[in-house]
FIBATOR-800707 format. One line per 5 residues: their letters; for each residue x, y, z of C-alpha. Coordinates in nm, 2 decimals, always signed. Example, Ala and Ser with C-alpha at 12.3 -4.5 7.8 and 13.67 -1.06 7.14 Angstrom:
<recs>
as	+1.23,-0.45,+0.78 | +1.37,-0.11,+0.71 $
</recs>
This chain:
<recs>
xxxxx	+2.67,-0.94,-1.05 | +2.37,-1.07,-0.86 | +2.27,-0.94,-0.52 | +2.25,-1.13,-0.24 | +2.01,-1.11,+0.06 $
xxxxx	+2.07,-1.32,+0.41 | +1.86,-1.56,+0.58 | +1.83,-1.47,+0.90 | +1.92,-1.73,+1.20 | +2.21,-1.86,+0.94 $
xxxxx	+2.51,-1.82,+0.82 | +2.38,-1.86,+0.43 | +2.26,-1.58,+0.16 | +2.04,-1.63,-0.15 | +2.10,-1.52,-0.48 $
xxxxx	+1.86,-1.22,-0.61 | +1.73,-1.25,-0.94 | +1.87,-0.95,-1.19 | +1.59,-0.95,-1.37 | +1.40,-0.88,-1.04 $
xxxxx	+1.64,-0.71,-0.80 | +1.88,-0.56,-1.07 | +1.72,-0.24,-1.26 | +1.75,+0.11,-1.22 | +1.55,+0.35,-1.04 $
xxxxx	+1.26,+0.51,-1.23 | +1.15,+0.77,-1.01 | +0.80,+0.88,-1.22 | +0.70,+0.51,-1.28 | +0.73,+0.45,-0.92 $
xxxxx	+0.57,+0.80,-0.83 | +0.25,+0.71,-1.07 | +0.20,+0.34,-0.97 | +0.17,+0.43,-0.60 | -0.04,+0.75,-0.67 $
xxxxx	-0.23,+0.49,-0.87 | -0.21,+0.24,-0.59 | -0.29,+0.44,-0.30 | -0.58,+0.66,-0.47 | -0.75,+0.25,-0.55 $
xxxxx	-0.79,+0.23,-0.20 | -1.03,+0.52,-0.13 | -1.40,+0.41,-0.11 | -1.56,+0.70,-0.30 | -1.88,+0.70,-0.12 $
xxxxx	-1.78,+1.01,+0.08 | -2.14,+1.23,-0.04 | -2.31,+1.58,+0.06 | -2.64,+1.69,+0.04 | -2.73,+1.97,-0.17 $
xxxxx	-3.00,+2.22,-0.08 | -3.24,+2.01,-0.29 | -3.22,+1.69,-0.08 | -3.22,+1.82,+0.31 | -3.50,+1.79,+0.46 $
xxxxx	-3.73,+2.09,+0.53 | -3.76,+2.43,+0.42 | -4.05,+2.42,+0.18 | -4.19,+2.76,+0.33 | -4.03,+3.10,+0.35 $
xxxxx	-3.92,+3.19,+0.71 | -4.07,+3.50,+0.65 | -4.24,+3.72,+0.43 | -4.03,+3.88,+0.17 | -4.06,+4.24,+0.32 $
xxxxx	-4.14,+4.42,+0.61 | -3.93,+4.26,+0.86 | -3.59,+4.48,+0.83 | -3.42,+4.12,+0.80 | -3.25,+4.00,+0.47 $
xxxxx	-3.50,+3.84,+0.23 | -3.54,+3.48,+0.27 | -3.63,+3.21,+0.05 | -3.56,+2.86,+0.27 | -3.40,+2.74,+0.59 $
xxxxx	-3.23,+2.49,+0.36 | -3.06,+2.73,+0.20 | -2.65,+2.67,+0.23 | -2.58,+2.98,+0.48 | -2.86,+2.80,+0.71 $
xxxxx	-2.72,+2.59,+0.99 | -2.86,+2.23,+0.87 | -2.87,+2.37,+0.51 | -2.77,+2.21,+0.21 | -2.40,+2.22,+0.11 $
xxxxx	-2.22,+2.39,-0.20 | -2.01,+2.21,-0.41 | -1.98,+1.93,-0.15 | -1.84,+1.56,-0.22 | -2.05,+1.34,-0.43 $
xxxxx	-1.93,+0.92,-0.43 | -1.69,+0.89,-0.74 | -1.44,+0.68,-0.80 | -1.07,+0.74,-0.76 | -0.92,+0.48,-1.03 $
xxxxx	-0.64,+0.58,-1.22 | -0.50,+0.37,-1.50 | -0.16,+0.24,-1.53 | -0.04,-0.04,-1.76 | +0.09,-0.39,-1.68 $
xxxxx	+0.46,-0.36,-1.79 | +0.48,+0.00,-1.57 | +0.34,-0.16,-1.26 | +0.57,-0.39,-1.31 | +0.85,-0.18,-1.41 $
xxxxx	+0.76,-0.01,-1.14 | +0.80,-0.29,-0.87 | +1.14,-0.42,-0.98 | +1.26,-0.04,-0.93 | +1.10,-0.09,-0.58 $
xxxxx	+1.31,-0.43,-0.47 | +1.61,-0.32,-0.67 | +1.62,+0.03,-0.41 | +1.63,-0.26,-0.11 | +1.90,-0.48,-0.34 $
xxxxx	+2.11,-0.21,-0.35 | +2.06,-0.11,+0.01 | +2.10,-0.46,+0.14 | +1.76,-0.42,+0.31 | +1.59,-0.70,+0.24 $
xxxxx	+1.64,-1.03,+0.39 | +1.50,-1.43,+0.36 | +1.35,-1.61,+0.70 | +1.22,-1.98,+0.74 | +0.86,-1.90,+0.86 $
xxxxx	+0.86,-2.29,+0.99 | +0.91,-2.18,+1.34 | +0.66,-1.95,+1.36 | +0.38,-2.12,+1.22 | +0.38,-2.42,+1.43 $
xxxxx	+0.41,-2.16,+1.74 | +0.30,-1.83,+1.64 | +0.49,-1.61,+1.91 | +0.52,-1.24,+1.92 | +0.86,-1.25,+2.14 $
xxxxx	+0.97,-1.52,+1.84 | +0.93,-1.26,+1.57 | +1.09,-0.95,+1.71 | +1.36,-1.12,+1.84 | +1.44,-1.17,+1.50 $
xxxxx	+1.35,-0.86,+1.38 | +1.55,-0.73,+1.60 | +1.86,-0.97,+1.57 | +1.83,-0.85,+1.21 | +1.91,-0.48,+1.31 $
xxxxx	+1.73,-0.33,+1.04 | +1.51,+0.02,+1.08 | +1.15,+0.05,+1.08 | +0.89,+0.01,+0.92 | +0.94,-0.34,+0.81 $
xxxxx	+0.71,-0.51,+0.57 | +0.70,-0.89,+0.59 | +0.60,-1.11,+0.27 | +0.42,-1.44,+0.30 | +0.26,-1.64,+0.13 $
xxxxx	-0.17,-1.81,+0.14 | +0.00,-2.09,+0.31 | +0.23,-1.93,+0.60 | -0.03,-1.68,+0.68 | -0.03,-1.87,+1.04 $
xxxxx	+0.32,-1.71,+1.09 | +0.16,-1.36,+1.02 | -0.01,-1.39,+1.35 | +0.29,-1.41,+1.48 | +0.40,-1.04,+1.35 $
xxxxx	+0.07,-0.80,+1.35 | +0.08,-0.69,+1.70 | +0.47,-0.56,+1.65 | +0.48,-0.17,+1.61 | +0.59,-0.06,+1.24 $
xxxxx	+0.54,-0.41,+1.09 | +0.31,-0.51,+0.82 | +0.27,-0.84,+0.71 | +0.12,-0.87,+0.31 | +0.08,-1.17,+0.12 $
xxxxx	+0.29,-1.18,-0.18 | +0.05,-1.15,-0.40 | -0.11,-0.84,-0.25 | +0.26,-0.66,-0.25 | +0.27,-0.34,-0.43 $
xxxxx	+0.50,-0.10,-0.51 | +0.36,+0.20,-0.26 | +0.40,-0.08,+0.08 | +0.78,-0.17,-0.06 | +0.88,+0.18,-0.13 $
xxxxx	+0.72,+0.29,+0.21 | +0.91,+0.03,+0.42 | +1.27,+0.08,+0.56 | +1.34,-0.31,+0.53 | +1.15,-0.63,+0.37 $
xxxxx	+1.22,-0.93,+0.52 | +1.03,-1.23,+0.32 | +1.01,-1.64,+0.32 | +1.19,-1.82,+0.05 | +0.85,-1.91,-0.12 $
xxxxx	+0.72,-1.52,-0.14 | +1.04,-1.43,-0.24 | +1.04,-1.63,-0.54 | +0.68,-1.51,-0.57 | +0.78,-1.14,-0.58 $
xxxxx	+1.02,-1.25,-0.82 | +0.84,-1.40,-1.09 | +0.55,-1.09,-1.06 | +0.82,-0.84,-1.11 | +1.11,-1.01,-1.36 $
xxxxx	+0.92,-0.97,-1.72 | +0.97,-1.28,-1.99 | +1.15,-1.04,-2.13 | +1.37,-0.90,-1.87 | +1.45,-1.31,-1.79 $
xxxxx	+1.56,-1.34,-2.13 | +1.77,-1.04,-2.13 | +1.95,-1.24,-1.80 | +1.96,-1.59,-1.99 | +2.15,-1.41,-2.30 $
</recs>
């Protein structure tokens, strides 16, 4: 039986696909595409200098004996103040692979979790993006009822109606093509337009799962 979702400022509900909305939860393909997800977004350039680059310390602070200090080779040694560092951070990249049909797997066990909890609703954006108000959008956020965080799905050509969402506390507002699986698992509701809906839908149903549905 297909889920249904409300739109918001009516009376009607949509129709979920199966194919999208319908599959069961797989815990480690969700765990590994948003470890993969989250670890894409680190830049990598974080970078130490070894005792060999910082600048300096070309002479011995002292002679090697005689003095009653400890021997000495370089004030750029690593226990110097302004020394080089051990085993510091060098730029690297954090990329880890996952395949196509996981991520995918992987998204539709992601929107199925909001199916099931009837936490994920359809809005007409139309309002919005001929007059992009603040008080507009969390009246209807809060009209809905739902919890927070709440991740809000557009699409390229509603991105107006985003403007009128980014300054409301716990809301993120994605295009639907930049969705993945770690900013639906981390949100307490999604509330999307018709047109990203069906956008999310056709990224996460596989031919395969649609021909399962057809049969």
């Amino acid at each position: 039986m297909a889920s249904k979702a409300p739109v918001l400022g009516t009376s009607k509900t949509v129709s979920l696909d199966d194919a999208a909305f319908g599959a069961d939860f797989h815990e480690s393909l969700v765990h590994a595409s948003v470890r993969a997800e989250l670890a894409a977004r680190r830049q990598g350039t974080h970078a130490t200098k070894t005792r060999g680059k910082v600048r300096g310390g070309g002479a011995k602070p002292w002679r090697q004996k005689g003095t009653g200090r400890a021997r000495q080779g370089s004030i750029r040694a690593p226990q110097w103040t302004g020394g080089g560092i051990v085993f510091g951070p060098t730029p690297r990249s954090y990329t880890i692979k996952i395949n196509r049909k996981e991520r995918r797997a992987a998204l539709r066990s992601a929107l199925s979790v909001h199916a099931a909890r009837e936490t994920i609703a359809v809005f007409d954006p139309s309002g919005l993006m001929d007059e992009p108000k603040t008080k507009a959008a969390a009246e209807l956020l809060d009209g809905w009822g739902q919890r927070r965080p709440v991740l809000v799905v557009l699409t390229e050509e509603q991105s107006r109606a985003a403007l009128a969402f980014r300054n409301l506390e716990r809301v993120s507002v994605l295009p639907a093509q930049d969705v993945g699986v770690a900013d639906v698992i981390g949100a307490a509701a999604v509330l999307a337009s018709q047109e990203a809906l069906d956008a999310l839908t056709a990224r996460a149903a596989s031919a395969s799962a649609r021909a399962k549905e057809e049969a």
